[in-house]
PDB file with one MODEL, atoms N, CA, C and O in Angstrom:
MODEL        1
ATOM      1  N   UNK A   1     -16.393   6.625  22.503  1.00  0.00           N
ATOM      2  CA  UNK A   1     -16.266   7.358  21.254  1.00  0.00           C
ATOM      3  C   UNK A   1     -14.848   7.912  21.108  1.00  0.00           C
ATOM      4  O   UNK A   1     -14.264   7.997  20.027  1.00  0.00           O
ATOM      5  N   UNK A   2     -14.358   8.272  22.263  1.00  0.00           N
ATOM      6  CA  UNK A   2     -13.409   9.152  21.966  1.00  0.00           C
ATOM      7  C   UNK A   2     -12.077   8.119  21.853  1.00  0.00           C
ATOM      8  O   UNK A   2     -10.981   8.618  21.598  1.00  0.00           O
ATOM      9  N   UNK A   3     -12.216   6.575  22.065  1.00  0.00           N
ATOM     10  CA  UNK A   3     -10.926   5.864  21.715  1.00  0.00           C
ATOM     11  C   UNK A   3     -11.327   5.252  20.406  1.00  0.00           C
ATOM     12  O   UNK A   3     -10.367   4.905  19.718  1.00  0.00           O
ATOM     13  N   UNK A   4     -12.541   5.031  19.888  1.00  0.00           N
ATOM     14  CA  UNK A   4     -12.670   5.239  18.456  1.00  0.00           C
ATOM     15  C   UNK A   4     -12.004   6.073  17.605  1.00  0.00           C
ATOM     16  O   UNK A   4     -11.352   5.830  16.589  1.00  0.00           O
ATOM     17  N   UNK A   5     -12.413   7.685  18.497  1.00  0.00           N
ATOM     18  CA  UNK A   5     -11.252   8.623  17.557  1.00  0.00           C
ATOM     19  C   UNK A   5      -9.864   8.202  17.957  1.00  0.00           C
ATOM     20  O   UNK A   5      -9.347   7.667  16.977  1.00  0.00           O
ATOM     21  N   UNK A   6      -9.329   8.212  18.627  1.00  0.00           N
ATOM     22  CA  UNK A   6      -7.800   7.980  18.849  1.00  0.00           C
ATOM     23  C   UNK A   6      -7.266   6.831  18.417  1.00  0.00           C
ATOM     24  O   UNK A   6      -6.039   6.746  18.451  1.00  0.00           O
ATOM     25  N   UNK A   7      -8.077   5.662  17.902  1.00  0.00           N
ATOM     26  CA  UNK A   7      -7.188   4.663  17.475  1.00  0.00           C
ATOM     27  C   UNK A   7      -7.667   4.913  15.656  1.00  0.00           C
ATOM     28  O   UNK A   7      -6.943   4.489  14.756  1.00  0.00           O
ATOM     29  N   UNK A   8      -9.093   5.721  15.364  1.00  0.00           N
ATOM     30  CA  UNK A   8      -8.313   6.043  13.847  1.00  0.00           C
ATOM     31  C   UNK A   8      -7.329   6.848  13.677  1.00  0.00           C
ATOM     32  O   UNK A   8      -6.496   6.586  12.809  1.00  0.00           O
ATOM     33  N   UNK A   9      -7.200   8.137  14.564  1.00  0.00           N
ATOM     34  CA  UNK A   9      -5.787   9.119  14.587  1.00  0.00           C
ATOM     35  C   UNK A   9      -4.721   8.046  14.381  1.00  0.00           C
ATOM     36  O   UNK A   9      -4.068   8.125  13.340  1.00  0.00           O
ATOM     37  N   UNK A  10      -4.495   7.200  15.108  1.00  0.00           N
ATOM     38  CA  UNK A  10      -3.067   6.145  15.188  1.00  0.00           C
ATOM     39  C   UNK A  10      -3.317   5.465  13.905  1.00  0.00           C
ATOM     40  O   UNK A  10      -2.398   5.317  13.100  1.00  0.00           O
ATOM     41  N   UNK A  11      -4.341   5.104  13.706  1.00  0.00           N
ATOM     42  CA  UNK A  11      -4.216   4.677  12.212  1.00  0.00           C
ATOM     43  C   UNK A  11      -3.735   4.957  10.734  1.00  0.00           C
ATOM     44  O   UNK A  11      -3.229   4.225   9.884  1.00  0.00           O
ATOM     45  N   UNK A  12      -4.126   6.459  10.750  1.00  0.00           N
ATOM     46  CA  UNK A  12      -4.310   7.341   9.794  1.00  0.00           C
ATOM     47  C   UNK A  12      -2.198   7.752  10.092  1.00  0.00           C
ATOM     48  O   UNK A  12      -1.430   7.866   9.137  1.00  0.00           O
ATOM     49  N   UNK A  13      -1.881   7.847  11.138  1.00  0.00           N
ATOM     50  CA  UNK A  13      -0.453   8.331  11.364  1.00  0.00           C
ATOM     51  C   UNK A  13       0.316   6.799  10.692  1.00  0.00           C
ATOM     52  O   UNK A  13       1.125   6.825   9.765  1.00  0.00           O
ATOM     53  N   UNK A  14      -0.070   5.739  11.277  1.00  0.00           N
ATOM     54  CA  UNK A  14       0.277   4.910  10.597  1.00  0.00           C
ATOM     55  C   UNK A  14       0.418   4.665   9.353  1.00  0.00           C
ATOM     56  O   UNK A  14       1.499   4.687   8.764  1.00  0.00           O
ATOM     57  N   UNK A  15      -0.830   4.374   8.781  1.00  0.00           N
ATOM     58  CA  UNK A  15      -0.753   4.991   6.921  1.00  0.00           C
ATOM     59  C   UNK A  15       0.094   5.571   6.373  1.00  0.00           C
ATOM     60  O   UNK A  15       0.955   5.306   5.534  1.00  0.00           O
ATOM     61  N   UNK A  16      -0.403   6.889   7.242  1.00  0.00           N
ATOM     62  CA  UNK A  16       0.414   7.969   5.990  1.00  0.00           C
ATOM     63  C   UNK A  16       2.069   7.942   6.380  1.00  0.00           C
ATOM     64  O   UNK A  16       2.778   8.745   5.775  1.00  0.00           O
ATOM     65  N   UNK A  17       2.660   7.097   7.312  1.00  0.00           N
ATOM     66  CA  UNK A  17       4.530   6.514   7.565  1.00  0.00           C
ATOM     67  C   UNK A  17       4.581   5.640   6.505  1.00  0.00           C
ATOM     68  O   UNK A  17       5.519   5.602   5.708  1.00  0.00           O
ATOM     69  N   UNK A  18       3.404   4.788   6.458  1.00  0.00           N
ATOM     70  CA  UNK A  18       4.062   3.456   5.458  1.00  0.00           C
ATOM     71  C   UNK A  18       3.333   3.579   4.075  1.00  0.00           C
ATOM     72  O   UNK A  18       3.340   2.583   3.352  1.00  0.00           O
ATOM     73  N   UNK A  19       2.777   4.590   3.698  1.00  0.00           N
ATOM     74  CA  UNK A  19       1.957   4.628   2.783  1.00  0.00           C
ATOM     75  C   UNK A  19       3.145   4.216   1.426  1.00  0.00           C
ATOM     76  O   UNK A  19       2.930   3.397   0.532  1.00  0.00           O
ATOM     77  N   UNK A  20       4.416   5.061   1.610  1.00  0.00           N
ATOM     78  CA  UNK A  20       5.404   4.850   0.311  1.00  0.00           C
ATOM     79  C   UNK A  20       5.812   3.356  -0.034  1.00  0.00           C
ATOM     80  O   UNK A  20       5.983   2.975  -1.192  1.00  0.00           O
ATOM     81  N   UNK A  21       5.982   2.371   1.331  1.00  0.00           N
ATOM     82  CA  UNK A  21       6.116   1.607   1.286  1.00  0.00           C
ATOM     83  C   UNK A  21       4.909   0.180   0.179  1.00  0.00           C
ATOM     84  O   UNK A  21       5.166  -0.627  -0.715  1.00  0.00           O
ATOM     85  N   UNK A  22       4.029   0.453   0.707  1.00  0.00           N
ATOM     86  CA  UNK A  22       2.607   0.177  -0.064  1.00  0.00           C
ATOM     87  C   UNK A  22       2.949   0.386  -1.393  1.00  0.00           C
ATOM     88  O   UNK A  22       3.147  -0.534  -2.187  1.00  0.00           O
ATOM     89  N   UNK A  23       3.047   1.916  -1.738  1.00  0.00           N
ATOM     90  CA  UNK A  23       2.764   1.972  -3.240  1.00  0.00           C
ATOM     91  C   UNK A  23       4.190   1.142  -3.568  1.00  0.00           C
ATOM     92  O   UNK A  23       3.984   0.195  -4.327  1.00  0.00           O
ATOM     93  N   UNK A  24       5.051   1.237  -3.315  1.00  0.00           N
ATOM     94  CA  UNK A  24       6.422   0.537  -3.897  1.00  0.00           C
ATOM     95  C   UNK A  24       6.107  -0.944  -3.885  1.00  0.00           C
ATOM     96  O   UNK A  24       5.766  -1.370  -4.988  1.00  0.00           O
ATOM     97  N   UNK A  25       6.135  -1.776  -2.963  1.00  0.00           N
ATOM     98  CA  UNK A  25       5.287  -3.100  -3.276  1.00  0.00           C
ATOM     99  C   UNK A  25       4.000  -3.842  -4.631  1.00  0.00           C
ATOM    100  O   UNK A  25       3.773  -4.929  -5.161  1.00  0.00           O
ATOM    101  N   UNK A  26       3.400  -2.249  -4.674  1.00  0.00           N
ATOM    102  CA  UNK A  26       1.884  -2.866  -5.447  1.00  0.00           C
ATOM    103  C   UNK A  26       3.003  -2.515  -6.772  1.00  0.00           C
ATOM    104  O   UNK A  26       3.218  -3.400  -7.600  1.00  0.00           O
ATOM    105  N   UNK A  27       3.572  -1.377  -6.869  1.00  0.00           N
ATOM    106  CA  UNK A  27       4.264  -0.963  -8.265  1.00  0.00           C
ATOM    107  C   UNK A  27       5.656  -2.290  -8.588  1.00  0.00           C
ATOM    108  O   UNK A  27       6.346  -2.430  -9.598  1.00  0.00           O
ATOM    109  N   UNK A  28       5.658  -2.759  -7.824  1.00  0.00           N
ATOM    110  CA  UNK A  28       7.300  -3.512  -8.330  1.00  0.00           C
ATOM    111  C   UNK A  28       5.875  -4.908  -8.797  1.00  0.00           C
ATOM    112  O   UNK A  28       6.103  -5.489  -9.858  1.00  0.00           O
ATOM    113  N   UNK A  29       4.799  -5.268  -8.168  1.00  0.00           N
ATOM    114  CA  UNK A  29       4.460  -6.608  -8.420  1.00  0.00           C
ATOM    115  C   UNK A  29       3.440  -6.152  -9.236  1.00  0.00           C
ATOM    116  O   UNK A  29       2.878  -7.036  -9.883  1.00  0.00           O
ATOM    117  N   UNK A  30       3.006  -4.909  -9.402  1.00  0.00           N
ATOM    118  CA  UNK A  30       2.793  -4.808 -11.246  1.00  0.00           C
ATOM    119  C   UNK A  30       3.593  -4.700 -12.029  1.00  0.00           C
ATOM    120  O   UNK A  30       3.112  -5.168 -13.061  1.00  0.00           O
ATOM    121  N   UNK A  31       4.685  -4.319 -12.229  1.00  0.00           N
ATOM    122  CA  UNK A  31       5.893  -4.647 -13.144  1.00  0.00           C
ATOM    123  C   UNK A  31       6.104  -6.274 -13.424  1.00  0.00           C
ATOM    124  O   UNK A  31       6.223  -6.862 -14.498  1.00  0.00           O
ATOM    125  N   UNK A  32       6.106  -6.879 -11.804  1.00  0.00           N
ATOM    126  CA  UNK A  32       6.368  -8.180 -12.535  1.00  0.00           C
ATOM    127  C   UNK A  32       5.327  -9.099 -13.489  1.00  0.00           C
ATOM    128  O   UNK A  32       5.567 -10.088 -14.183  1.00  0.00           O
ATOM    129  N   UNK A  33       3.857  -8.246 -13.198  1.00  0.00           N
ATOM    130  CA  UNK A  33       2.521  -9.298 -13.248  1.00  0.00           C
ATOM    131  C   UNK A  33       2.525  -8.545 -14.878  1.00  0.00           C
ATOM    132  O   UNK A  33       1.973  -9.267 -15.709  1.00  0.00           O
ATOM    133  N   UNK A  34       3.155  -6.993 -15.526  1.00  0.00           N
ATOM    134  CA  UNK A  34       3.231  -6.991 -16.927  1.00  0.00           C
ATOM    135  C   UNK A  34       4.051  -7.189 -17.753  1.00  0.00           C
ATOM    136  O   UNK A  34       3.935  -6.869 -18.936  1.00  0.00           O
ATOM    137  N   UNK A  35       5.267  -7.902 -17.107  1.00  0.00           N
ATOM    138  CA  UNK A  35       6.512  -8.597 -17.635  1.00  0.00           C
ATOM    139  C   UNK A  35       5.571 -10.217 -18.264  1.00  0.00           C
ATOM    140  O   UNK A  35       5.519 -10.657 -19.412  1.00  0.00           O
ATOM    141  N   UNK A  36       4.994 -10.722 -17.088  1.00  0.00           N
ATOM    142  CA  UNK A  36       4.766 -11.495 -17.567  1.00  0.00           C
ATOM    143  C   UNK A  36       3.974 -12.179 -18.174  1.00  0.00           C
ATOM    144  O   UNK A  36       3.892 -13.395 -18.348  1.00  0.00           O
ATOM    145  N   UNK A  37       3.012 -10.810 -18.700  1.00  0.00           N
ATOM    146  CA  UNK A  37       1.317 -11.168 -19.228  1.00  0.00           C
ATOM    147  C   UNK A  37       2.527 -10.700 -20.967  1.00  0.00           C
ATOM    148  O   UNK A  37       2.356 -11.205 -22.076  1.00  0.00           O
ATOM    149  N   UNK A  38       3.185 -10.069 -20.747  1.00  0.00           N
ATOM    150  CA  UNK A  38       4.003  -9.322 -22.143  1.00  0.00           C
ATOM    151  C   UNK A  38       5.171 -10.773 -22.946  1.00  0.00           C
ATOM    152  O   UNK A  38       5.499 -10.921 -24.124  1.00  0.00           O
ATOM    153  N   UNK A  39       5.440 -11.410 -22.010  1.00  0.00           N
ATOM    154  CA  UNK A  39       6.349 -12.705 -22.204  1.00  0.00           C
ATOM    155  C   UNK A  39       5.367 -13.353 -23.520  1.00  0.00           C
ATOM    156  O   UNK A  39       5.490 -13.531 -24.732  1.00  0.00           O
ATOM    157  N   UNK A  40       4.220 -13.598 -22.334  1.00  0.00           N
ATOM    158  CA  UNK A  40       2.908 -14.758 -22.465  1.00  0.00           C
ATOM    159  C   UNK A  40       2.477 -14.388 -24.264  1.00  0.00           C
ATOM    160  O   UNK A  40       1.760 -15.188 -24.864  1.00  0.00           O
ATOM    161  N   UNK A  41       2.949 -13.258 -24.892  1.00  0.00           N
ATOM    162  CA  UNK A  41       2.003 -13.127 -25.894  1.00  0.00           C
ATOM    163  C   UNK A  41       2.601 -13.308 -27.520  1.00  0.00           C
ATOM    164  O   UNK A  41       1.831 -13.207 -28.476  1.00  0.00           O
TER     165      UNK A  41
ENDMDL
END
């Protein structure tokens, strides 16, 4: 049980380092995916 807890702790520390990274990725490839539904019309 208790390396259950410790590898979500490492998880959760993980996350929340790269979490900015994440949202910047999903936000730049929705920009591109409404550039180009906006082209399309």
């Amino acid at each position: 049980m208790r390396h259950v807890q410790n590898g979500y702790r490492g998880l959760s520390v993980f996350v929340g380092l790269n979490i900015d990274r994440v949202l910047a990725a999903l936000s730049i490839g929705g920009a591109v995916l409404l550039a180009g539904w906006i082209q399309s019309l």
